[in-house]
Biopython code that builds the backbone (N, CA, C, O; Angstrom):
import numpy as np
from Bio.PDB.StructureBuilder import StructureBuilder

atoms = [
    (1, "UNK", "N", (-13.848, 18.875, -11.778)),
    (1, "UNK", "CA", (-14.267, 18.488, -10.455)),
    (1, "UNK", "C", (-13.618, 17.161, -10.072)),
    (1, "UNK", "O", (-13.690, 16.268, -10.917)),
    (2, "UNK", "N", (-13.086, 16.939, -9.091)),
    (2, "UNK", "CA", (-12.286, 15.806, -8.545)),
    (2, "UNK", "C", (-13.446, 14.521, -8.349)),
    (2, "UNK", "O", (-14.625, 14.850, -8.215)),
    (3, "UNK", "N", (-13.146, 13.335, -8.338)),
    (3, "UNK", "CA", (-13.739, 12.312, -8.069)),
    (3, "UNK", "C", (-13.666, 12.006, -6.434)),
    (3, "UNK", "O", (-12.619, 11.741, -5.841)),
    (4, "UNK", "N", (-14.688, 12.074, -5.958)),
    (4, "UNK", "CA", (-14.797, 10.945, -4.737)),
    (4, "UNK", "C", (-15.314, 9.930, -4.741)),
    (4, "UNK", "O", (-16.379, 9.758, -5.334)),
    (5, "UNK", "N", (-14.696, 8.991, -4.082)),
    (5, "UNK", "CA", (-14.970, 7.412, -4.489)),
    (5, "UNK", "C", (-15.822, 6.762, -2.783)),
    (5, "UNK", "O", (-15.105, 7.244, -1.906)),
    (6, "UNK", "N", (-16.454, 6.304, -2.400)),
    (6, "UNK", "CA", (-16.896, 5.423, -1.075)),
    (6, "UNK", "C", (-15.927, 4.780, -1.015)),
    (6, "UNK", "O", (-15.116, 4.355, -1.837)),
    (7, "UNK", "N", (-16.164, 4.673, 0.990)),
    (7, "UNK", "CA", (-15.166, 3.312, 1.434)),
    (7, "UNK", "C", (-15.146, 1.702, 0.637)),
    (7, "UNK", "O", (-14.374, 0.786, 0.353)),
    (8, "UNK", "N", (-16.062, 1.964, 0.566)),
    (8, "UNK", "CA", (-16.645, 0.443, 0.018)),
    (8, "UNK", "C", (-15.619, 0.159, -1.508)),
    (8, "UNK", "O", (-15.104, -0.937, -1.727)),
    (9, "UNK", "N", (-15.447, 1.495, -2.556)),
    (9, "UNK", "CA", (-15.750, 1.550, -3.938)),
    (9, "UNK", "C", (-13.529, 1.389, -3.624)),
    (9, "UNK", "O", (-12.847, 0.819, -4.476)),
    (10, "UNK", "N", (-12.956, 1.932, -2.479)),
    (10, "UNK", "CA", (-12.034, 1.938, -2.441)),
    (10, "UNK", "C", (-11.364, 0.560, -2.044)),
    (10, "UNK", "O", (-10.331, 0.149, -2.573)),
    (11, "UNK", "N", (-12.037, -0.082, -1.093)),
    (11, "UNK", "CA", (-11.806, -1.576, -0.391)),
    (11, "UNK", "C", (-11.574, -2.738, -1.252)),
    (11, "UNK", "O", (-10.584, -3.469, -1.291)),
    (12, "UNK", "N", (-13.063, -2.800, -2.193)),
    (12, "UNK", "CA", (-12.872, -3.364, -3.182)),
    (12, "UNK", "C", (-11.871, -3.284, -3.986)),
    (12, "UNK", "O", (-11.131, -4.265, -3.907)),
    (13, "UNK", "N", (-11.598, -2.600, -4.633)),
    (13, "UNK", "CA", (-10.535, -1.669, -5.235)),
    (13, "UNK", "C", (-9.376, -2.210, -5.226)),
    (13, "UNK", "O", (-8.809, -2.733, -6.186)),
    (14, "UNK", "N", (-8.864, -2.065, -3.792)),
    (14, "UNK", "CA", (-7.817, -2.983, -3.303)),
    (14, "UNK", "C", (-7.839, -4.311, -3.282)),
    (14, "UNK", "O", (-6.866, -4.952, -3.679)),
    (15, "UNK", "N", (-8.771, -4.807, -2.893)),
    (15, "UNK", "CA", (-8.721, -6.432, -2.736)),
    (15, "UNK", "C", (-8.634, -6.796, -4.587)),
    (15, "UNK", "O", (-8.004, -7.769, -5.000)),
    (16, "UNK", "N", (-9.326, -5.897, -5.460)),
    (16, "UNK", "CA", (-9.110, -6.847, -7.028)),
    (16, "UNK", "C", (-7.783, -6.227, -7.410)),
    (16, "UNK", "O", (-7.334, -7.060, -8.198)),
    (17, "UNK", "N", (-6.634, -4.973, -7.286)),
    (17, "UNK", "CA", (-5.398, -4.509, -7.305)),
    (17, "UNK", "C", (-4.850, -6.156, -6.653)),
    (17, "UNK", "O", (-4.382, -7.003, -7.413)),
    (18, "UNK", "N", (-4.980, -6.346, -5.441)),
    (18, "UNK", "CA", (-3.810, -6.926, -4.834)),
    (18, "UNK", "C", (-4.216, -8.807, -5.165)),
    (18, "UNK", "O", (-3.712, -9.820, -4.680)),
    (19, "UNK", "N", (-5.495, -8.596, -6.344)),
    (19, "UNK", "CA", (-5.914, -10.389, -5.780)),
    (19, "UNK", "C", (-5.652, -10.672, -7.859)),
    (19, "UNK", "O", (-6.210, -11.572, -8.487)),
    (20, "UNK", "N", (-4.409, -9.318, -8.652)),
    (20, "UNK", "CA", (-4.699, -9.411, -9.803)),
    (20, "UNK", "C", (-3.356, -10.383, -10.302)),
    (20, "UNK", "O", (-2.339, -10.522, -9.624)),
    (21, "UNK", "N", (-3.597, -11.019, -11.645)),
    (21, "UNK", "CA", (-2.554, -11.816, -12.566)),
    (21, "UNK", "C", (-1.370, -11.273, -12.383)),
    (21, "UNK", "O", (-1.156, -10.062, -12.437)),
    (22, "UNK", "N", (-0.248, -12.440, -12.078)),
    (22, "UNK", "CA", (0.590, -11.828, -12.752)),
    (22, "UNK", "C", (1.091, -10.472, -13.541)),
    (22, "UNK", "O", (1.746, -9.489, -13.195)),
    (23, "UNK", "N", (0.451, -10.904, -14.796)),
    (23, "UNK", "CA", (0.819, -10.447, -16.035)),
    (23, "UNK", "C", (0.004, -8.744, -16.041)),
    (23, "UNK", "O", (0.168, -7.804, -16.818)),
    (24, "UNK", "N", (-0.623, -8.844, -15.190)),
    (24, "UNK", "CA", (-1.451, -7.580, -15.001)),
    (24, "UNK", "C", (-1.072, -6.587, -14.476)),
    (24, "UNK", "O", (-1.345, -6.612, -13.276)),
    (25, "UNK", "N", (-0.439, -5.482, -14.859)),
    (25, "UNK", "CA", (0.097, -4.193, -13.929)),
    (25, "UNK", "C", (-0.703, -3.738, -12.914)),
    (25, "UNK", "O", (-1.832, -4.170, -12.682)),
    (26, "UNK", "N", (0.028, -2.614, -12.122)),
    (26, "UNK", "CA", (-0.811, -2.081, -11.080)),
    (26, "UNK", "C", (-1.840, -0.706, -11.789)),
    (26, "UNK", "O", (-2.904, -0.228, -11.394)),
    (27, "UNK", "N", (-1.099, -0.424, -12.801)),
    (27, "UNK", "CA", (-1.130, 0.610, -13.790)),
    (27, "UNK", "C", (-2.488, 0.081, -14.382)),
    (27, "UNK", "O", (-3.468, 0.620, -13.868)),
    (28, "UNK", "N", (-2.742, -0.794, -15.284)),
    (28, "UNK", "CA", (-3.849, -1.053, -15.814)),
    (28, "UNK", "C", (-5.301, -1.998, -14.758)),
    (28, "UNK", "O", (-6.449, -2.311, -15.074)),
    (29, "UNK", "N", (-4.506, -2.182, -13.473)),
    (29, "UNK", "CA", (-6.121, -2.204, -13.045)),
    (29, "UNK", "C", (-6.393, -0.367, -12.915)),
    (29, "UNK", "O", (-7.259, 0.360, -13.401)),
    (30, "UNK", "N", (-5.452, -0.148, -12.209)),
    (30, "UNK", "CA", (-6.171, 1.386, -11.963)),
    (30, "UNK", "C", (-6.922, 2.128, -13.162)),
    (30, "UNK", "O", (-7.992, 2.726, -13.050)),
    (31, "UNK", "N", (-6.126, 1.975, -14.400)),
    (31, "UNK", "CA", (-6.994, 2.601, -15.642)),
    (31, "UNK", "C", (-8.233, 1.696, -15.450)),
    (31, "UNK", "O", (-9.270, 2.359, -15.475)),
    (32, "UNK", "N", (-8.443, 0.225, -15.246)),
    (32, "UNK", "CA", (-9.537, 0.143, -15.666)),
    (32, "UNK", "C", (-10.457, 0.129, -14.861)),
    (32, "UNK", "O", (-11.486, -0.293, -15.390)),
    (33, "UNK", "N", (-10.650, 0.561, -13.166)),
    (33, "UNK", "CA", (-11.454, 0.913, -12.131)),
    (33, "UNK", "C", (-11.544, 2.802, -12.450)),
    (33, "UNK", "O", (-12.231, 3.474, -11.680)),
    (34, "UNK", "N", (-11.041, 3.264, -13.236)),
    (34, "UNK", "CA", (-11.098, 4.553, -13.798)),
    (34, "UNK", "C", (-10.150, 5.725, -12.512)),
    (34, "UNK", "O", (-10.337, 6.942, -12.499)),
    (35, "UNK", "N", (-9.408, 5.169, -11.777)),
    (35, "UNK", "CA", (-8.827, 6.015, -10.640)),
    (35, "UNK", "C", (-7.417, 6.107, -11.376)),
    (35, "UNK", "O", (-7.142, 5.505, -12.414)),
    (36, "UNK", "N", (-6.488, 7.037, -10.605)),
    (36, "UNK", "CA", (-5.277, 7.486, -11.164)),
    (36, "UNK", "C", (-4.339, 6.178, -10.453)),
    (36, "UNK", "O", (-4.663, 5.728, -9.354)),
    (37, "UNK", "N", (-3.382, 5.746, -11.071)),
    (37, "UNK", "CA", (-2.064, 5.029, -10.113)),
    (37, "UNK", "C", (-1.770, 5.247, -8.846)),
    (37, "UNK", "O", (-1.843, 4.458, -7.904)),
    (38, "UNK", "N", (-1.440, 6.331, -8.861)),
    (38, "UNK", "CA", (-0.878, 6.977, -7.513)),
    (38, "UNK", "C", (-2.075, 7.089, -6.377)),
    (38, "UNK", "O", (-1.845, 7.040, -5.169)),
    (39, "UNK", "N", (-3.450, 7.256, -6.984)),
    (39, "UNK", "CA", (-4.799, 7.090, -5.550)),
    (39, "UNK", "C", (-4.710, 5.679, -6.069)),
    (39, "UNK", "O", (-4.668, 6.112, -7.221)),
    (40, "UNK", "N", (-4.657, 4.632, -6.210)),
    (40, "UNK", "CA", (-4.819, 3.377, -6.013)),
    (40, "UNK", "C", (-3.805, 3.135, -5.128)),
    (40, "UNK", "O", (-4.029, 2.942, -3.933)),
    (41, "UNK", "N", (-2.792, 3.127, -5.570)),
    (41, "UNK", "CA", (-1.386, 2.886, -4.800)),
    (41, "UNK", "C", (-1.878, 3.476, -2.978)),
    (41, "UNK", "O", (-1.869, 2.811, -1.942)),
    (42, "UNK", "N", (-2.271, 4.980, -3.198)),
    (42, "UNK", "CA", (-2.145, 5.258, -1.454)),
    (42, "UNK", "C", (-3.389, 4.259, -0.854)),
    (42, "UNK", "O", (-3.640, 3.692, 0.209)),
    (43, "UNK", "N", (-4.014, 4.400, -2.201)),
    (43, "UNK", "CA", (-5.671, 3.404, -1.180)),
    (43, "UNK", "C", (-5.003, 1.915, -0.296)),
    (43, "UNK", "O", (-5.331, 1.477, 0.806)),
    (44, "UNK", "N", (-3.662, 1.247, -1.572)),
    (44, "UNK", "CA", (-3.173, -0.289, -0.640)),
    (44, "UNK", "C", (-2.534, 0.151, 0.593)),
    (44, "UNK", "O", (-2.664, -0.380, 1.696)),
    (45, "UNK", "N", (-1.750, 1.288, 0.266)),
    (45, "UNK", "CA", (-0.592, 1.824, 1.624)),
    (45, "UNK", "C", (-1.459, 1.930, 2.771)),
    (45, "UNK", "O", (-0.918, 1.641, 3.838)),
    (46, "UNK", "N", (-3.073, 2.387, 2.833)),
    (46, "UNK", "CA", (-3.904, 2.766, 3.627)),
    (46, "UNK", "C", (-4.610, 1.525, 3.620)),
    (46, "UNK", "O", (-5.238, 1.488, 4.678)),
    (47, "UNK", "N", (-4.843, 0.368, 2.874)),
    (47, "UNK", "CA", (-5.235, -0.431, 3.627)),
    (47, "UNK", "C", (-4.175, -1.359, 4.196)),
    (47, "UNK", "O", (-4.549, -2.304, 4.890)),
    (48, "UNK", "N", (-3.244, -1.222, 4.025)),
    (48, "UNK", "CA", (-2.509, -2.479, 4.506)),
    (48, "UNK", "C", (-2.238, -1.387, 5.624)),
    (48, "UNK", "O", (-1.982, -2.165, 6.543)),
    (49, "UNK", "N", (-2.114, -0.101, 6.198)),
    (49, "UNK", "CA", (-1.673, 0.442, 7.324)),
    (49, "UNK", "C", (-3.396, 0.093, 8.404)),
    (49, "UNK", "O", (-3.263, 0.565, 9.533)),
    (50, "UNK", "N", (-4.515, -0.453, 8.233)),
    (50, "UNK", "CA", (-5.736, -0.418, 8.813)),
    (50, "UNK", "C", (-6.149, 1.212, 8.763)),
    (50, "UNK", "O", (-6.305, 1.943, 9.741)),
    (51, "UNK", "N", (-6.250, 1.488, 7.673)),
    (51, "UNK", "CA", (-6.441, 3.541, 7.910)),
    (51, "UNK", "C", (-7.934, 3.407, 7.289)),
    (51, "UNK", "O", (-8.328, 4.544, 7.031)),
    (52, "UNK", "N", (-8.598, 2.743, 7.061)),
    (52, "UNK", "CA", (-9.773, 2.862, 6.154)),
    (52, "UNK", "C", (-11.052, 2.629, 7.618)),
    (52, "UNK", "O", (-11.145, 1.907, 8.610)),
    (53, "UNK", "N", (-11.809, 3.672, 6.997)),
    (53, "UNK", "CA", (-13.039, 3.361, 8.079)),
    (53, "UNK", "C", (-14.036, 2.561, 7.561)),
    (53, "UNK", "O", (-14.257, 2.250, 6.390)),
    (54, "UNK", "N", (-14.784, 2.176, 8.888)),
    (54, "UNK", "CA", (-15.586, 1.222, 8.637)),
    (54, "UNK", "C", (-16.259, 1.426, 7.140)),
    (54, "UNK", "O", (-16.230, 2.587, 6.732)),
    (55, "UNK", "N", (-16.986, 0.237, 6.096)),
    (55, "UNK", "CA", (-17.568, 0.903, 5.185)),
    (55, "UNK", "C", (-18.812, 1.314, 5.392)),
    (55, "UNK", "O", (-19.673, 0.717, 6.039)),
    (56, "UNK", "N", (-18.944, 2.678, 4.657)),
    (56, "UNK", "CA", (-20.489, 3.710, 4.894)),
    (56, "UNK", "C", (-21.262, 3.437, 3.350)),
    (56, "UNK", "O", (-20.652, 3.336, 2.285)),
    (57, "UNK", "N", (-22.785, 3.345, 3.532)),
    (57, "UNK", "CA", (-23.726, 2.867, 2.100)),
    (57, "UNK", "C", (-23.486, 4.609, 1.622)),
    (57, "UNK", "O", (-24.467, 4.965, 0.969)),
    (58, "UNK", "N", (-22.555, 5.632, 1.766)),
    (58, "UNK", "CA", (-22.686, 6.340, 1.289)),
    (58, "UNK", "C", (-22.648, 6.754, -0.279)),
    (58, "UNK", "O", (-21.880, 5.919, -0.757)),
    (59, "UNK", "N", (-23.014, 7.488, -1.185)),
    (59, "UNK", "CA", (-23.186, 7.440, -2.353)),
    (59, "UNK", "C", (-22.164, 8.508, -3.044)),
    (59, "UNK", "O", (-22.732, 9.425, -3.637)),
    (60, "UNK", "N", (-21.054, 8.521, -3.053)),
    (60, "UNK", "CA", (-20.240, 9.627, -3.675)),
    (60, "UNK", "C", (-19.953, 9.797, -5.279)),
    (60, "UNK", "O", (-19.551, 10.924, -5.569)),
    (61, "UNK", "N", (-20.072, 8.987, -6.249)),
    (61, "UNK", "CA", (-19.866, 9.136, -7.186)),
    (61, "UNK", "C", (-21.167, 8.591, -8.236)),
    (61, "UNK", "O", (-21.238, 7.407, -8.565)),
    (62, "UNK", "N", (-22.127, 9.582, -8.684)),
    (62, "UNK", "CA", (-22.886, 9.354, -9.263)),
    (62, "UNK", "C", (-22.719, 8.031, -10.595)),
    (62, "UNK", "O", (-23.647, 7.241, -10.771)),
    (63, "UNK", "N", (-21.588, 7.968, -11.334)),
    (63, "UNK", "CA", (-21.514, 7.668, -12.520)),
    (63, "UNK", "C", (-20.974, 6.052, -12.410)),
    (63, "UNK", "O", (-20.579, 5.390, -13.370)),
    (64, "UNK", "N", (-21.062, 5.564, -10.934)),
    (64, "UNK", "CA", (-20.725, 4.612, -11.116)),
    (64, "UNK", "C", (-21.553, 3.887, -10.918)),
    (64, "UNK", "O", (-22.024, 3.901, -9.780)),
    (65, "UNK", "N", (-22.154, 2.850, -12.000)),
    (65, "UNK", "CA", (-23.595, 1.892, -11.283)),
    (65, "UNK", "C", (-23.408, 0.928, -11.221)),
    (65, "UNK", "O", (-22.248, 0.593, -11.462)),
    (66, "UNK", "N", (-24.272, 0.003, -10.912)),
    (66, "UNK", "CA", (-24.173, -1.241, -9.867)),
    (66, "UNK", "C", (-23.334, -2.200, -11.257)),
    (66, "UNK", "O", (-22.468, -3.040, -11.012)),
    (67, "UNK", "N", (-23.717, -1.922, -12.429)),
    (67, "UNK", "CA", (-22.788, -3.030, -13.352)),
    (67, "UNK", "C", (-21.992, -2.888, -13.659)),
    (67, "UNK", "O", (-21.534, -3.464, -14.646)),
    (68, "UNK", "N", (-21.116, -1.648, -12.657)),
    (68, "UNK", "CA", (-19.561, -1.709, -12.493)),
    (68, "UNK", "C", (-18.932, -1.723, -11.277)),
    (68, "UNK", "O", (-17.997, -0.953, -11.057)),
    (69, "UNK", "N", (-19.389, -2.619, -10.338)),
    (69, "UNK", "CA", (-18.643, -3.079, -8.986)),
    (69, "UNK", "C", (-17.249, -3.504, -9.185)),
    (69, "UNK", "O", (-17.019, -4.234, -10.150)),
    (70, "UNK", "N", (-16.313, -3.162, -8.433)),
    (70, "UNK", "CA", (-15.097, -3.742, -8.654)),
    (70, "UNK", "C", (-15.143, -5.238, -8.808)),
    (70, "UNK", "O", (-14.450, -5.745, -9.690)),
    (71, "UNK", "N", (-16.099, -6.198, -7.825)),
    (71, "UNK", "CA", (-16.230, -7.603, -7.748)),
    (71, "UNK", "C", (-16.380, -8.325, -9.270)),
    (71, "UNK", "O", (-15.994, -9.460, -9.552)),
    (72, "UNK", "N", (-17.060, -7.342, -10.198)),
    (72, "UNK", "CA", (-17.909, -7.947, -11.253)),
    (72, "UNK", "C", (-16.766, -7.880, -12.115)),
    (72, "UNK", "O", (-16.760, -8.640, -13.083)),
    (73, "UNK", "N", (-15.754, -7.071, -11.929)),
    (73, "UNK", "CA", (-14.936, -6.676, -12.973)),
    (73, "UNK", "C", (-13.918, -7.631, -13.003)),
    (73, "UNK", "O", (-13.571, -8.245, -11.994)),
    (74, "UNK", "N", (-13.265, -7.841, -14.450)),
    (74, "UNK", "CA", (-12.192, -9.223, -14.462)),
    (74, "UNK", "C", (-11.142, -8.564, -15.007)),
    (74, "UNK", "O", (-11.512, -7.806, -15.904)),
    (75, "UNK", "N", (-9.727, -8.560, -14.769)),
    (75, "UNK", "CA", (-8.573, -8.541, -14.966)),
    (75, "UNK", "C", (-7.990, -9.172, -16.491)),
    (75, "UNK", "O", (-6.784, -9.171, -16.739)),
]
sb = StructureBuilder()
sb.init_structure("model")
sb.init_model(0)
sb.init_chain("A")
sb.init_seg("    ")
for serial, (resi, resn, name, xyz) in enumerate(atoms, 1):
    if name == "N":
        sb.init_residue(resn, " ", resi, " ")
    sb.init_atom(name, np.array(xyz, "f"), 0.0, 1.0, " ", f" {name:<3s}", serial, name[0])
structure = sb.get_structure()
């Protein structure tokens, strides 16, 4: 079954991808927010194009809980 992720879970996402070390690939944040390269990658192309909708409190991915916010997570 495919993963769907919230606006929110994707936004974030991007802002810790594009706010990461140096020394830090694009490759290993994505392993470690658990998404593939290539959906991280389109998530920046789509935010830096303004393609993302407003964010919704919607709940799409059961398995992710609050003590794994992208914010909390360190590089």
């Amino acid at each position: 079954m495919r993963s769907r992720f919230t606006q929110s879970f994707k936004i974030q996402s991007v802002e810790k991808a594009l706010s990461r070390s140096e020394n830090t690939s694009l490759l290993e944040v994505a392993k470690m927010l658990g998404v593939g390269h290539s959906t991280l990658s389109k998530w920046i192309v789509k935010s830096r194009n303004n393609e993302f909708d407003e964010v919704t409190n919607q709940r799409i991915r059961p398995d992710m809980s609050k003590d794994k916010r992208p914010q909390d997570w360190s590089l």
